[in-house]
C-alpha positions as CSV (number, residue, x, y, z in Angstrom):
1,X,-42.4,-65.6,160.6
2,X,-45.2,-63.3,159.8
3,X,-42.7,-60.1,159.8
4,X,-40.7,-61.8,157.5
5,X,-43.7,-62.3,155.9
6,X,-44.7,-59.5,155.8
7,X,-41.1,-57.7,154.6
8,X,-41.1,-60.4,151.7
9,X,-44.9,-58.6,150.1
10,X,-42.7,-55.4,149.2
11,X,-39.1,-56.5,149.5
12,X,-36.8,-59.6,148.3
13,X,-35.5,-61.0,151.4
14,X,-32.5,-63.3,151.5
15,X,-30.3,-64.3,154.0
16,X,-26.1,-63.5,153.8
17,X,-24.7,-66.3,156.7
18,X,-21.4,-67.2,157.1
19,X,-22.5,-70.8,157.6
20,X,-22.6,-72.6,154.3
21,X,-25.9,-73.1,152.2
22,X,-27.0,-76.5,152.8
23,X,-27.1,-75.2,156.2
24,X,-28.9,-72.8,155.4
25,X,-31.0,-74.6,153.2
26,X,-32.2,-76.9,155.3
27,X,-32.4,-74.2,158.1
28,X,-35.2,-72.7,156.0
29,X,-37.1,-76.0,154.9
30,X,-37.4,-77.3,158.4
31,X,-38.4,-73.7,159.7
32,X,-40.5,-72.6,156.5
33,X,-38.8,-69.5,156.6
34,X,-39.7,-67.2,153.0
35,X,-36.8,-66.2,151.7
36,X,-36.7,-65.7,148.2
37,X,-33.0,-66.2,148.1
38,X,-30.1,-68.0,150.3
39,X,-26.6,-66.8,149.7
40,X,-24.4,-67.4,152.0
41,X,-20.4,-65.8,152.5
42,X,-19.1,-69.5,151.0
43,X,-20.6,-68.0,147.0
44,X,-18.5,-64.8,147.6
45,X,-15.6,-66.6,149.0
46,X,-15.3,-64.8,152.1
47,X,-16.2,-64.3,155.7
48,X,-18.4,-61.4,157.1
49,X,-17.2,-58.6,157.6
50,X,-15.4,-59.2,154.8
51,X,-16.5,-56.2,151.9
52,X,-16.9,-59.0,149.0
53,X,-19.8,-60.5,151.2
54,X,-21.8,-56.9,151.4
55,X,-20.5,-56.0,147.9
56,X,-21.6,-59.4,146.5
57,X,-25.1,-59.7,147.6
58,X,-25.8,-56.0,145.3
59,X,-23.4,-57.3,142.6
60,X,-26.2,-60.5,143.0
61,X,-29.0,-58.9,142.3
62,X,-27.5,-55.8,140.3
63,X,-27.8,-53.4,142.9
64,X,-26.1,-49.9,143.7
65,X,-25.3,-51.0,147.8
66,X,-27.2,-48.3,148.9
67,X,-30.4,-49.9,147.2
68,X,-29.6,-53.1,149.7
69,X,-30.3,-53.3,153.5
70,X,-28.5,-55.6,156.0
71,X,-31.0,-56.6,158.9
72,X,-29.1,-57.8,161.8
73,X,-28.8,-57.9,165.5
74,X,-24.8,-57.9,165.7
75,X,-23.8,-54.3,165.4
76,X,-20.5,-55.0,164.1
77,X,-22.2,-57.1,161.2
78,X,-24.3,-54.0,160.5
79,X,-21.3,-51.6,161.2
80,X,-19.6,-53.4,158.3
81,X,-22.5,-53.3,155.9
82,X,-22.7,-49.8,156.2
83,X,-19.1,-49.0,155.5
84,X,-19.8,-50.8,152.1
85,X,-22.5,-48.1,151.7
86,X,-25.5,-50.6,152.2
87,X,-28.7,-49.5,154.5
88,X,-28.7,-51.0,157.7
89,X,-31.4,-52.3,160.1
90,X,-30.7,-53.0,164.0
91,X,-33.4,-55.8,165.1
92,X,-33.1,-55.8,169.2
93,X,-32.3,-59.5,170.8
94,X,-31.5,-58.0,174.2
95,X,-31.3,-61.9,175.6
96,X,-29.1,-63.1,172.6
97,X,-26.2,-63.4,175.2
98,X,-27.9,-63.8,178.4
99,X,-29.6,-61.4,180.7
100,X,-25.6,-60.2,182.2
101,X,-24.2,-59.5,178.8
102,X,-24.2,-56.0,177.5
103,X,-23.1,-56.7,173.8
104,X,-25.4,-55.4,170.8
105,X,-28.5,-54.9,173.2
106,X,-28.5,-50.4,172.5
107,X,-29.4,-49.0,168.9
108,X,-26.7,-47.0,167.0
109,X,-27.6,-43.9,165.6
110,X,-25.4,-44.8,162.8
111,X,-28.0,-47.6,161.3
112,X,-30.7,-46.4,158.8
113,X,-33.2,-48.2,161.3
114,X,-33.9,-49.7,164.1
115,X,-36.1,-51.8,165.1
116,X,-37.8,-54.1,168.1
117,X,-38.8,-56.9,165.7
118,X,-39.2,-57.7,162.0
119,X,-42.8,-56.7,162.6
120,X,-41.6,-53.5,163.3
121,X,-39.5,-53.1,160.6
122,X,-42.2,-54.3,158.2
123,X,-44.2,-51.2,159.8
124,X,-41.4,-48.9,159.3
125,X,-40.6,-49.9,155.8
126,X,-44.8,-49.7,154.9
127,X,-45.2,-53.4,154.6
């Protein structure tokens, strides 16, 4: 919470989900998460990776891409993003899949950052 926090000072954060906005919705209330805006892939009428999701979150908030940044922890989510010209943030969740499972656990160069944590983002984007 308090990276996210700490994003939201200097950034808008909102979330892009596949999983439909009540969902969401009450994913945030019952968490207090602070986004400033929930959008899920359901308003763009498409699934991630689909390039209407990406595309539609900058169209959202009249945005070039590159002035948006995806923060995930699924590399092909991020891979995706970035071939729609967004930024991209890697945020490590080595145990996501269990301690024998080697999927999304390394960095790739490829993203614009990379980070252990959204506190560590929040450091590396000056929040």
């Amino acid at each position: 919470m308090a990276g996210l926090t700490r994003l939201k000072s200097k950034h808008l954060i909102c979330t892009l989900s596949n999983g439909n906005i009540g969902l969401l919705t009450d994913m945030a209330k019952r968490a207090g998460l602070p986004w400033d805006c929930i959008l899920s892939a359901e308003v763009f009428r498409a699934y991630k990776p689909d390039p209407r999701t990406y595309l539609g979150v900058a169209q959202t908030f009249d945005a070039a891409p590159a002035e948006v940044m995806l923060v995930a922890a699924h590399q092909d989510d991020l891979a995706a993003a970035r071939a729609c010209g967004l930024m991209t943030a890697y945020i490590e969740r080595p145990l996501e899949f269990g301690a024998g499972q080697p999927k999304d656990v390394w960095p790739d160069p490829a993203n614009t950052l990379h980070a252990r944590d959204l506190l560590h983002l929040a450091d590396q984007l000056g929040c």
